[in-house]
N, C-alpha and C positions, 0 to 999 in steps of 0.2 A: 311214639307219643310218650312224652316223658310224667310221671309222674311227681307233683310236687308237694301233695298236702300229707300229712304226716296226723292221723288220728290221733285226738287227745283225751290222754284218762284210759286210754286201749285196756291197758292188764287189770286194772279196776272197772272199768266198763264191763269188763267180760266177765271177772269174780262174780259180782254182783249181778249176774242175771242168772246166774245160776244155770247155763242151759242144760237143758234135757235135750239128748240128741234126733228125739222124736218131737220135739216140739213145737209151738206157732210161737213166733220172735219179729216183732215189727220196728224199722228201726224209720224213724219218723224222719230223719233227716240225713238223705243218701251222700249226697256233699259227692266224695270224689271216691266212696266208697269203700271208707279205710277201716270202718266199724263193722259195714254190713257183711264185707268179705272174709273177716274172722268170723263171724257167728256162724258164717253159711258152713267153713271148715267145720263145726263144733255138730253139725247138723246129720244128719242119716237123709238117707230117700224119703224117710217117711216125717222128716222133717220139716217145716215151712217156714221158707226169712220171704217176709214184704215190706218193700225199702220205696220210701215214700220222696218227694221233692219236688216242689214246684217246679225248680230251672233247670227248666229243658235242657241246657248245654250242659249241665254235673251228667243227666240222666245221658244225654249220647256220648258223653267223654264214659261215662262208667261201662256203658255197653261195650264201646269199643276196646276198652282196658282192659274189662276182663272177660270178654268175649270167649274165652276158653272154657270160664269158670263157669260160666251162663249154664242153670240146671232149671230143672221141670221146675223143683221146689225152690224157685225163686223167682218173686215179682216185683219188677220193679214200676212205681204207677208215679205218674205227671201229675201231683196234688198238694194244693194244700196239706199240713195235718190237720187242721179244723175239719175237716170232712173224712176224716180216718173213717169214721161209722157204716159213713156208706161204702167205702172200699173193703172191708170185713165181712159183709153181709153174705159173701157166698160163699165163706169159711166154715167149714161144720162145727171146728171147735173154737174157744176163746183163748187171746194171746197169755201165754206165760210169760212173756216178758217185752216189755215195751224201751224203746229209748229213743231222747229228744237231746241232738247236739244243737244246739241254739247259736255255733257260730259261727262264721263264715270262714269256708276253707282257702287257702292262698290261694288255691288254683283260680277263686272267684274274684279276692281281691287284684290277680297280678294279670290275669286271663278275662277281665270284665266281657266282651265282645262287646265293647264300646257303650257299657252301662253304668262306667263312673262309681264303681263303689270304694274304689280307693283313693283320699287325696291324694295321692303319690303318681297317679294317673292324668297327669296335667291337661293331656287336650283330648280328654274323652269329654261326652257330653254330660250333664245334670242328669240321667236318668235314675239310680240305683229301684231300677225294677226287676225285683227277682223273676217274675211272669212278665214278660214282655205283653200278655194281653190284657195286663191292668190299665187303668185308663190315664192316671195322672204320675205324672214323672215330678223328681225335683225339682227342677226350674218351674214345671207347673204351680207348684204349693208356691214357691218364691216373688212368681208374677202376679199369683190370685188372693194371697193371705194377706189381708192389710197388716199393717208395723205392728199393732199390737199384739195379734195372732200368732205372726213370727216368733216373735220375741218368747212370748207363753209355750211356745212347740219348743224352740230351744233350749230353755229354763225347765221345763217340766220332762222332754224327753231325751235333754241332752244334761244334764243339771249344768247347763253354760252358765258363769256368773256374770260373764258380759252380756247377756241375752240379748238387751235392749238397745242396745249400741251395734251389734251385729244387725241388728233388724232393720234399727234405722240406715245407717250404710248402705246396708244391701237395695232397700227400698228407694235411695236417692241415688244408686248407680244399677238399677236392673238392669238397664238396656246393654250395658257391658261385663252382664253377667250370662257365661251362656257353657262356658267348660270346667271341669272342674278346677283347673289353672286359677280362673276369672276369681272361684270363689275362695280358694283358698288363699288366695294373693290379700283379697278383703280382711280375711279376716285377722291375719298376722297384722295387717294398719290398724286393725280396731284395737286389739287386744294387747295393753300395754308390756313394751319387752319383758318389765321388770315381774310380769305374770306366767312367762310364757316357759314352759319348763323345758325339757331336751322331747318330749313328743311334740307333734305338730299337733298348735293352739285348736286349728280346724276339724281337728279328729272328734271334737264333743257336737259340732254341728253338723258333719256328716251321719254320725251317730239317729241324732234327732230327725233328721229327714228321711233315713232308709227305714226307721221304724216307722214314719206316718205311713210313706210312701207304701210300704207291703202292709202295713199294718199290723206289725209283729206282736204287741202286748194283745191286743185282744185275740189273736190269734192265737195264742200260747194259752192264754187261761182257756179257752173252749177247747184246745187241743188238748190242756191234760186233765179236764171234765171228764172229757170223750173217750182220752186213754184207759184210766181210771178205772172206771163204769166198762169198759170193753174186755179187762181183765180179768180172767179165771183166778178163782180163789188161790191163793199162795203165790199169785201172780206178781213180776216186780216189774214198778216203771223208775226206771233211771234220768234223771235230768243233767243235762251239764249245759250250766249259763256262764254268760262273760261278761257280762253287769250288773251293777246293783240292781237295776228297774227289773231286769229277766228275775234275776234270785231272789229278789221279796216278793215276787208274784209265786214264782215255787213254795221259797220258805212256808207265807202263811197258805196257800192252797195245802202242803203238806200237813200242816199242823191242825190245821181247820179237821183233816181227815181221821186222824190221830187223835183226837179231840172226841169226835163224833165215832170212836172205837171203829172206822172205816179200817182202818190201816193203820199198819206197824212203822216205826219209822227207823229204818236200818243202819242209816247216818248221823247218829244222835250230834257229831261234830263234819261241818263239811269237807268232803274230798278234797284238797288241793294237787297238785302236780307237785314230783319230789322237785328239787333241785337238778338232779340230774335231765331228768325231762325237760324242765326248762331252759337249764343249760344247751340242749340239742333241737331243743323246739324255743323259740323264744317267745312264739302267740300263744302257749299253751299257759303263759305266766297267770291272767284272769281268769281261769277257769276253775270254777266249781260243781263237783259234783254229787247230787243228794237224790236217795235213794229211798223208795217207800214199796210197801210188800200189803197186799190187799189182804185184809184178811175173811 
């Protein structure tokens, strides 16, 4: 089974959490397991990494991966992080260090199991549900959300400039919208050449619908509420986002706390990836990473 996603921020990620090799270390989003299997190294027996993620298929690809590695003192749990709380509950001590990669590993975009999160995935279907037992898929929202709705989901969670032009389109050709081919074919007609840069135009609208679809913004502010608050004193939660919308919900939650002499703020300037990293990883380009110490 080959591995292909490549951890971002890895040697900064791990600086920053400072681990104590006896310590509780949760790492909120398991992905393909390239963050949680360094910490686990970093760790003793009497140490505890709990590595979180909704989709089922990272958690069975990770078990199968590293199935060698697999110790007492590591769990890995099928969840939400909005619900981190109730999975720590039968922990005796509180996490010294938390971390949230907020973004989606290759293995998800190129490995979908027919859930369409990548345009570049032409004859998968509309779905990007990271829980396959959520209830409403992309083409759902696309079939149900009247032209004005669209438009505002677009614009608001994709910042689309074409928003409104995308929605009407889509709305007067649904019936021949059903893979993600269908819709990304739409949107390169809508979106004037003379706009369209060397990424694909449809990358802000696929954007927009995986966040409704999972419901990722409000899921992020309760999860690092959650974090936060679950944190032993000197404790650090690390964040790494790959958009604006993720990173100003970080930013001011950070600063709010900082503010409120809650916490230290360790990042006074954000983490970007050097050039080399990027040069070798080329999705690591958007990512930033900001980091805060409870005090």
């Amino acid at each position: 089974m080959e591995k292909i996603h490549t951890p971002v921020l890895l040697s900064e990620t791990l600086n920053y959490l400072n681990i104590s090799q006896d310590g509780f270390y949760i790492d909120c989003t398991l992905g393909d397991g390239g963050h949680s299997i360094e910490i686990l190294k970093r760790l003793s027996p009497n140490g505890k990494l709990l590595s979180i993620d909704q989709d089922q298929y990272a958690i069975g690809f990770v078990k199968e991966y590293y199935k060698e590695q697999l110790a007492d003192n590591w769990e890995i749990a099928n969840c939400n992080f909005s619900k981190i709380d109730t999975l720590v509950e039968k922990y005796p001590q509180k996490p010294n260090g938390i971390l949230m990669d907020l973004g989606l590993s290759s293995r998800q975009l190129e490995h979908s199991h027919n859930r369409g999160f990548s345009y570049q995935q032409e004859s998968e279907p509309l779905d990007m549900r990271m829980d396959t037992k959520l209830g409403v898929s992309a083409k759902d929202l696309l079939v149900v959300l009247p032209e004005k709705e669209l438009s505002t989901l677009f614009f608001r969670y994709g910042e689309e400039k074409y928003a409104n032009k995308i929605a009407k389109a889509i709305k007067e050709n649904i019936t021949n919208i059903n893979t993600v081919g269908d819709l990304t074919r739409l949107v390169f007609r809508v979106v004037p050449a003379a706009h369209q840069s060397s990424k694909n135009p449809s990358r802000r609208v696929f954007q927009a619908l995986r966040i409704v679809v999972n419901d990722e913004l409000d899921s992020l502010q309760i999860g690092l509420d959650k974090s936060f608050k679950l944190l032993n004193s000197k404790g650090r939660l690390c964040v790494i986002s790959f958009h604006s919308l993720e990173d100003r919900i970080v930013k001011n939650y950070f600063n709010n706390l900082v503010e409120s002499g809650e916490a230290i703020l360790l990042t006074k300037e954000i983490i970007a990836p050097t050039d080399q990293e990027v040069g070798s990883n080329p999705r690591s380009a958007s990512a930033k990473l900001r980091v805060i110490e409870k005090i």
